[in-house]
Structures are given as structure tokens and as C-alpha cells.
C-alpha positions in Angstrom: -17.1 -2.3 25.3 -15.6 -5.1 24.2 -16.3 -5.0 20.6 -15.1 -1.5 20.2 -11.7 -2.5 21.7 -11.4 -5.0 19.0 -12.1 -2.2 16.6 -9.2 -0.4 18.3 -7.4 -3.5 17.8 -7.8 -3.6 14.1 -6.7 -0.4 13.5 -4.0 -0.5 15.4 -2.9 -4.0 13.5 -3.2 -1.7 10.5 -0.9 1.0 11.5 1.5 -1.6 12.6 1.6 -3.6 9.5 2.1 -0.3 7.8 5.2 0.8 9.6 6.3 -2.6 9.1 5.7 -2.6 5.4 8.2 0.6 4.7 11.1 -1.3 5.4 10.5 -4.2 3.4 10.2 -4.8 -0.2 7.1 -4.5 -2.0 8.1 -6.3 -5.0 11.2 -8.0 -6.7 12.7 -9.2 -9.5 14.7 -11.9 -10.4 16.9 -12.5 -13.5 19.1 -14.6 -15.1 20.7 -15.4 -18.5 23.6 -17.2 -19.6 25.9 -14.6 -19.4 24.5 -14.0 -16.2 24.4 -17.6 -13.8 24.2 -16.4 -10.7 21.4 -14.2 -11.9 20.3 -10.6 -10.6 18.0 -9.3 -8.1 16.5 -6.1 -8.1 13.9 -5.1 -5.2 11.6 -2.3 -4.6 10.5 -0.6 -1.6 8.1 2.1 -0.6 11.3 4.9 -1.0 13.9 3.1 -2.6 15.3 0.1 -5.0 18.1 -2.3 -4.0 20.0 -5.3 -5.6 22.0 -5.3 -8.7 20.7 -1.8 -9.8 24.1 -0.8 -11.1 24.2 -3.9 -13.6 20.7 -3.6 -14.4 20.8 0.2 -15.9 24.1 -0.7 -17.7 21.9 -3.5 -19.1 19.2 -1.0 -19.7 21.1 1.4 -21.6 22.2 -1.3 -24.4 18.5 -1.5 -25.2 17.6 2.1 -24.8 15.9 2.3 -21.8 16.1 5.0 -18.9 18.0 4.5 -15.5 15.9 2.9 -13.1 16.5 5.6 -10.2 14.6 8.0 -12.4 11.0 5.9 -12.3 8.6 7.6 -9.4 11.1 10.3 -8.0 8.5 11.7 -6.6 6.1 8.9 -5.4 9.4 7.9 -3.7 10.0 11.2 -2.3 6.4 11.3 -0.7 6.2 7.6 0.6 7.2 8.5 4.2 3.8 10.8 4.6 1.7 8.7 2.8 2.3 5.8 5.0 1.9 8.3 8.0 -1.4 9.6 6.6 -3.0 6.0 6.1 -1.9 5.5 9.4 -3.5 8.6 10.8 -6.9 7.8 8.6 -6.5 4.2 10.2 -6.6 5.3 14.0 -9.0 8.0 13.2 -11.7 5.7 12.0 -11.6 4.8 15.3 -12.3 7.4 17.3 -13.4 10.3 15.3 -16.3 10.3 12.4 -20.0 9.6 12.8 -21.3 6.3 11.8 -22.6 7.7 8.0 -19.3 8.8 7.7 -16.5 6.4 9.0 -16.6 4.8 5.4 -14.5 7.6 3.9 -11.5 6.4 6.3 -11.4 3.7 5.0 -10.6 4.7 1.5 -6.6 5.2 1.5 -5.9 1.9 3.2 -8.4 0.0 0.8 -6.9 1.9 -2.3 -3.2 2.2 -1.3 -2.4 -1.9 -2.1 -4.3 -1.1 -5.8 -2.6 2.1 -6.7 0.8 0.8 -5.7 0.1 -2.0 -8.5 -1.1 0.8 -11.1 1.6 2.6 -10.2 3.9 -0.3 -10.7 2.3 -1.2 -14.3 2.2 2.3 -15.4 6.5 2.7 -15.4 7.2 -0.7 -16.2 4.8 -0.1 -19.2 6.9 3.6 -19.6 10.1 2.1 -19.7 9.8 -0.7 -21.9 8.1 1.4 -24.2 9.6 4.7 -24.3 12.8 2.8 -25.6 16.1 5.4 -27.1 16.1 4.6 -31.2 19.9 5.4 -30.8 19.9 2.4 -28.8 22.9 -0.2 -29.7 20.9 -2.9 -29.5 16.7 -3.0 -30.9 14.1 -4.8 -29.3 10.2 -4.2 -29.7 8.3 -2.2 -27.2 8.0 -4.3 -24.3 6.0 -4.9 -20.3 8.2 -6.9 -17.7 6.1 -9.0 -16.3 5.0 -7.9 -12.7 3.6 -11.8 -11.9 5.3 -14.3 -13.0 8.0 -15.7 -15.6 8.7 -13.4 -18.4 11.2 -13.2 -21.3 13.2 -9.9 -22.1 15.7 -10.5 -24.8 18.0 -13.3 -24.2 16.6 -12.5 -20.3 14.7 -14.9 -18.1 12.3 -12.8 -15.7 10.5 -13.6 -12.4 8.4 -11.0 -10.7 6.9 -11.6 -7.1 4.9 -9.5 -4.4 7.2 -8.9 -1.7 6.2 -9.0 2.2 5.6 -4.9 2.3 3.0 -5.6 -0.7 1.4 -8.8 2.0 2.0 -6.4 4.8 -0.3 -3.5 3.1 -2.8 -5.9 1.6 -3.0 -7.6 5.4 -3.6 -3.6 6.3 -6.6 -3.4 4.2 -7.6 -6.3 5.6 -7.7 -4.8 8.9 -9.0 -1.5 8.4 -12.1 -3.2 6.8 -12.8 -5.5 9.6 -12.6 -2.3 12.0 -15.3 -0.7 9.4 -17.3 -3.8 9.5 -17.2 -4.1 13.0 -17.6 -0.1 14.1 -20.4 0.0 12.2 -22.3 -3.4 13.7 -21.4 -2.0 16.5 -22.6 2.0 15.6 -26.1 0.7 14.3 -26.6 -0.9 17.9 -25.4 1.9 20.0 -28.1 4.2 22.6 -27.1 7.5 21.0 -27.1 6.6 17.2 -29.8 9.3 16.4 -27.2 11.6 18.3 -24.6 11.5 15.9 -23.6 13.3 13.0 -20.5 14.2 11.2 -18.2 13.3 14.7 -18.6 10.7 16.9 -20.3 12.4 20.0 -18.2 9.9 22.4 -15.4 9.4 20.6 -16.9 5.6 19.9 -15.0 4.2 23.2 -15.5 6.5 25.9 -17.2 5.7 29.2 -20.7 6.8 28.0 -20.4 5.2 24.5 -22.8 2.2 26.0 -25.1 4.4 28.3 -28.5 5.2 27.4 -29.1 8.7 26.6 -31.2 9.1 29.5 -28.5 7.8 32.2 -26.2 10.3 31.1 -25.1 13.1 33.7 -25.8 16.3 32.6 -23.2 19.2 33.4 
């Protein structure tokens, strides 16, 4: 029984880090120019963005580019049930699907850390390039750079993972050491040819280890 408490573990690590991970940033920015010493910050979480956002859009709008509270309205909206959901998928693994099928819990916790990056990509590609030609100021289409030092105008640029972004990817992490583990586990257990689509023990119940024959019949 042992092993399949560690698989509890796991999953429950992954919920954790999840809840953890919605109220800290998942990425940041850092900039700084000569008019600007002290430099400006900008961070983005699951829901929300903080920092100099107010100095950053009147930036923005010298080059033509849209307010920043307009990107993913409504991936921000639904952040608060998606995290739930993965959760849900996470703990579920656990207890409920059959060994041929505990895979497909896996998927949202595995995918989340990836979308969240195409996601990112796709409106920091949208707003550097969908640029207002009545614009005071021109620049060529542009990417901020999501890694790294980058260069926007007269602008320094350094974009970082944040600890929600470690958090999720540290969620993955755990939800596919639970898969690995359940299914070591699954391939040894006494009623393997018994199951199908749900977990006919709900993997840790008392009679998860018993031999099909030991088991009393009501």
C-alpha cells in the first residue's frame, strides 16, 4: 500500500503547487531606459498584471500599441476554474480511471505549463505587431522577448519565468511521477484483468492488494 500512498502524495503535491501558483507571478518584465533609471516592472499572473502598468500603456500608446489590460480578457477571466479543473484531474488520477486510461488525466497538467507559454507568445506577437499607423511615434513590427534581454526602441528588456510558471512546471512534474508510479504499480496489482474504464477499488482501498480470490463476497 505503500506505493499507492506516494501516488496520493504526488497528486496532492500537484494540487498544492497549483493553488500556490495563482497567487504568484508567472512571468515578469523588467525595463529600463535613460529616461527611465529606476526602470519599470511589470508582472503577470494567472488573472491579473501588476507593476508599472499605468506608465507602460502610456508608453504603449506613443508607439501604437493597445492597453495591456485588454490582452487575454478572457483567459484571465477563466484562470480560477482552470486551475480548479487541473486540480480535480490531478486527484482524480488517483482514485478514479482504469489503468488503460489514467493517461488522459494527465493531459491538462502536462499541457497547462506549454499553452501558458503559447499563449504568452501569441499576444506579445499581437501587440507588437498589430501597431496603430496614427501612432506618434513609428517603429517596425516587433516580439518582446519572453527569455532574456531584448531591445524595444530606446528600451532595454528582461523577461524571466516567474515562481507560478516553476510552481506549475514542478506540478507537471508531479502529476507524471503519480502516472509513472500508478501505473508500475496498476501492471502489478491481483485484479488488473478486472478493470476497465474505472478503477474497481478506487486504486487504494482495502482490497486494492487482495487476490481476487480472498475477496469477501456480499
Amino acid at each position: 500500500m505503500f506505493r499507492r500512498y506516494l501516488v496520493l502524495t504526488f497528486a496532492a503535491l500537484a494540487v498544492v503547487f497549483y493553488a500556490i501558483a495563482y497567487f504568484q507571478p508567472m512571468w515578469g518584465w523588467y525595463l529600463s531606459a535613460p529616461q527611465y533609471p529606476q526602470g519599470l516592472v511589470m508582472s503577470v499572473y494567472l488573472d491579473r498584471l501588476t507593476g508599472d502598468i499605468t506608465e507602460i500603456n502610456i508608453l504603449n500608446h506613443y508607439i501604437g500599441m493597445a492597453h495591456l489590460d485588454e490582452a487575454a480578457k478572457l483567459e484571465r477571466s477563466l484562470a480560477i476554474y482552470g486551475v480548479c479543473g487541473i486540480g480535480l484531474m490531478s486527484m482524480l488520477l488517483v482514485f478514479f480511471p482504469g489503468r488503460r486510461y489514467a493517461k488522459y488525466f494527465t493531459v491538462p497538467a502536462l499541457l497547462f505549463p506549454v499553452v501558458f507559454l503559447g499563449m504568452m507568445y501569441y499576444w506579445m506577437y499581437r501587440f507588437g505587431h498589430e501597431l496603430s499607423p496614427d501612432a506618434p511615434v513609428t517603429v517596425p513590427p516587433f516580439t518582446p522577448t519572453l527569455v532574456g534581454q531584448g531591445q524595444i526602441g530606446n528600451f532595454h528588456t528582461l523577461g524571466l519565468p516567474g515562481a507560478g510558471f516553476y510552481l506549475i512546471l514542478g506540478s507537471a512534474l508531479a502529476v507524471a511521477a503519480a502516472f509513472l508510479l500508478r501505473s508500475r504499480v496498476c501492471a502489478g496489482c491481483a485484479h488488473a484483468v478486472q478493470c476497465g474504464a474505472v478503477c474497481p477499488h478506487l486504486f487504494i482501498g482495502k482490497t486494492a492488494d487482495a487476490p481476487p480470490s480472498k475477496l469477501k463476497v456480499l
